[in-house]
C-alpha positions in Angstrom: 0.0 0.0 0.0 2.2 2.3 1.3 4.4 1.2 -2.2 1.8 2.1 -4.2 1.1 5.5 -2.6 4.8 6.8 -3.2 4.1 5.5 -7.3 1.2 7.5 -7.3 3.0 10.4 -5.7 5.7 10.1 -7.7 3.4 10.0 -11.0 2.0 13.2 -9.6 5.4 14.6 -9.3 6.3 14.1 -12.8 3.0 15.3 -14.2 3.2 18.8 -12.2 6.7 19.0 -13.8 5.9 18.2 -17.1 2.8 20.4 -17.1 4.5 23.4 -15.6 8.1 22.6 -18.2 5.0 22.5 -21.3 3.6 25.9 -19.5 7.1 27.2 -20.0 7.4 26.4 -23.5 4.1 27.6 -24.8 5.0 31.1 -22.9 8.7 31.2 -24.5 7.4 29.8 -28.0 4.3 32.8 -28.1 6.5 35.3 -27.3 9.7 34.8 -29.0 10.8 36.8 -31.7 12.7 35.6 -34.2 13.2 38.6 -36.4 16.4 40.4 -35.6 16.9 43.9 -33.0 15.7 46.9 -34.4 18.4 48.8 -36.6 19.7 51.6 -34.9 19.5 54.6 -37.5 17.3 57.6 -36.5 15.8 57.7 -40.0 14.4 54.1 -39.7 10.5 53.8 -38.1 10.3 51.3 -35.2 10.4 47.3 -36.0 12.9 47.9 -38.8 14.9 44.8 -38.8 17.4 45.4 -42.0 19.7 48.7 -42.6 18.7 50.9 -45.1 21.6 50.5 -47.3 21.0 46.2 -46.8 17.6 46.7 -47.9 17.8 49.5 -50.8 20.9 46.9 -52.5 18.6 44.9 -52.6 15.9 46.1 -54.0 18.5 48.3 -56.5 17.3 51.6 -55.2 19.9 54.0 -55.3 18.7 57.1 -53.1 19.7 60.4 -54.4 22.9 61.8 -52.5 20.8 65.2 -51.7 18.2 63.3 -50.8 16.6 65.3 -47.2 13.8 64.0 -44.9 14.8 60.6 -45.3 12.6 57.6 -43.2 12.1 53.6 -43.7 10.4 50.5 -43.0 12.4 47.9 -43.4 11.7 43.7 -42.1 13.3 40.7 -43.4 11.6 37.5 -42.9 13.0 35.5 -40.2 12.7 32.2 -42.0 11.3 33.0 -45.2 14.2 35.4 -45.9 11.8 37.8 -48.0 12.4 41.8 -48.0 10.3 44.6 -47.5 10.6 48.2 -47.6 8.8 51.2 -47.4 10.8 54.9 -48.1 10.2 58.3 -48.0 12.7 61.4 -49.0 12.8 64.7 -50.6 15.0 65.7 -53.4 15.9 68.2 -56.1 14.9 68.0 -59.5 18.4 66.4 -60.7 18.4 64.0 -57.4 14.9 62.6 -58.7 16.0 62.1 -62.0 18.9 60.4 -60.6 16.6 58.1 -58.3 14.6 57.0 -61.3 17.2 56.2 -64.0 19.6 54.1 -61.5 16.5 52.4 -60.0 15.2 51.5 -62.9 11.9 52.7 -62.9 9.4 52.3 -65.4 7.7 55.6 -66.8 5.3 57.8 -64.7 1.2 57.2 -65.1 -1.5 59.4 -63.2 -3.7 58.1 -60.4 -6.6 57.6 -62.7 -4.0 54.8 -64.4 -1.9 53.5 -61.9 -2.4 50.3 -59.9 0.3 51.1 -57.3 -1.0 51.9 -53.5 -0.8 55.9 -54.0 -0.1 56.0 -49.6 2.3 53.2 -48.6 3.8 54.8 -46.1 0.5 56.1 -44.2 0.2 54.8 -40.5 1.1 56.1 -36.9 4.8 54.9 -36.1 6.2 56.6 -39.1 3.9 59.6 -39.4 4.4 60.0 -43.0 2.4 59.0 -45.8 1.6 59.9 -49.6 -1.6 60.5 -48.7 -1.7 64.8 -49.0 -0.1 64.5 -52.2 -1.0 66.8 -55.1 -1.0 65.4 -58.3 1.3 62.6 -57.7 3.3 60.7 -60.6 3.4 56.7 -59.8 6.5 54.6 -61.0 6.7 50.9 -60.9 8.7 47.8 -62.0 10.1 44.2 -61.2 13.4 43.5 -60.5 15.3 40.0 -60.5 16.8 39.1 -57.3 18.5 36.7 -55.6 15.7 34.8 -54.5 13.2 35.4 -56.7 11.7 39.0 -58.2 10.6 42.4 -56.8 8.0 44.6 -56.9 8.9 47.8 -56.4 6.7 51.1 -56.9 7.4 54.8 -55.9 4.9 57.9 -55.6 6.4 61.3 -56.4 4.8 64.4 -55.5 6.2 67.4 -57.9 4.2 70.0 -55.7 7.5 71.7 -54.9 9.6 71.7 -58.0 12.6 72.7 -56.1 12.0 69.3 -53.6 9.8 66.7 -54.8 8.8 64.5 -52.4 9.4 60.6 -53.2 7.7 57.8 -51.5 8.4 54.2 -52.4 7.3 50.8 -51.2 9.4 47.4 -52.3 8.4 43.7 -52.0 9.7 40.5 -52.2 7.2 38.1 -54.2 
């Protein structure tokens, strides 16, 4: 009897510690984070997980050297390995043409025609958006990477003529 009761205790035992080690590991596996720290530029919004100069290679962005006001999104999946990136700047007249040419972008269209998101930067970490544009000009193409193509498209707002502002959004697909 009194064999039996320690078993029984002893079974208890090992089902506390097995429930409370399983408690454990659900809590560490719904909060872990596998995507990496946030990068520590000033320019880049909260959660961005991938330099900017890792992320615009990549892509084949080049950002203008006179390029002012400059903020980013960036993530890279943790195990899927796919890029994203959203980017706003202003520039000069020379400094956008620049931008388009060694990006690669395809020619402008209007809103009426464009498919493209015309506010891809809109929401309340960044507080930036395309969204108050005036007559913005769209720009969009693929590109061939490394692991498969892009999608990258760019808003430009040519309110300013001297500093045309230039938002852009990039995807892995």
């Amino acid at each position: 009897m009194a064999l039996r009761r320690r078993g029984r205790l002893a079974l208890g035992a090992a089902g506390a510690v097995l429930l409370i080690a399983s408690a454990i590991t659900v809590r560490l596996v719904l909060t872990w984070d596998p995507r990496g720290p946030d990068v520590k530029d000033p320019r880049a919004c909260p959660g961005s997980n991938v330099s900017l100069s890792e992320v615009t290679g990549h892509f084949g962005l080049v950002i203008p050297p006179d390029a002012t006001d400059v903020r980013f999104s960036s993530d890279l999946h943790p195990f899927f390995g796919e890029y994203s990136l959203r980017l706003s700047f202003r520039t000069t007249a020379s400094g956008l043409r620049l931008f388009l040419d060694r990006s690669g972008l395809s020619t402008s269209s209007t809103e009426d025609d464009a498919d493209t998101d015309p506010a891809p930067l809109d929401g309340p970490s960044c507080g930036f958006g395309s969204a108050s544009f005036h007559d913005p000009r769209y720009y969009a193409g693929e590109r061939p990477a490394e692991g498969g193509p892009t999608q990258r498209q760019a808003a430009v707002d040519r309110s300013d003529a001297a500093q045309p502002r230039v938002v852009v959004s990039a995807m892995d697909l």
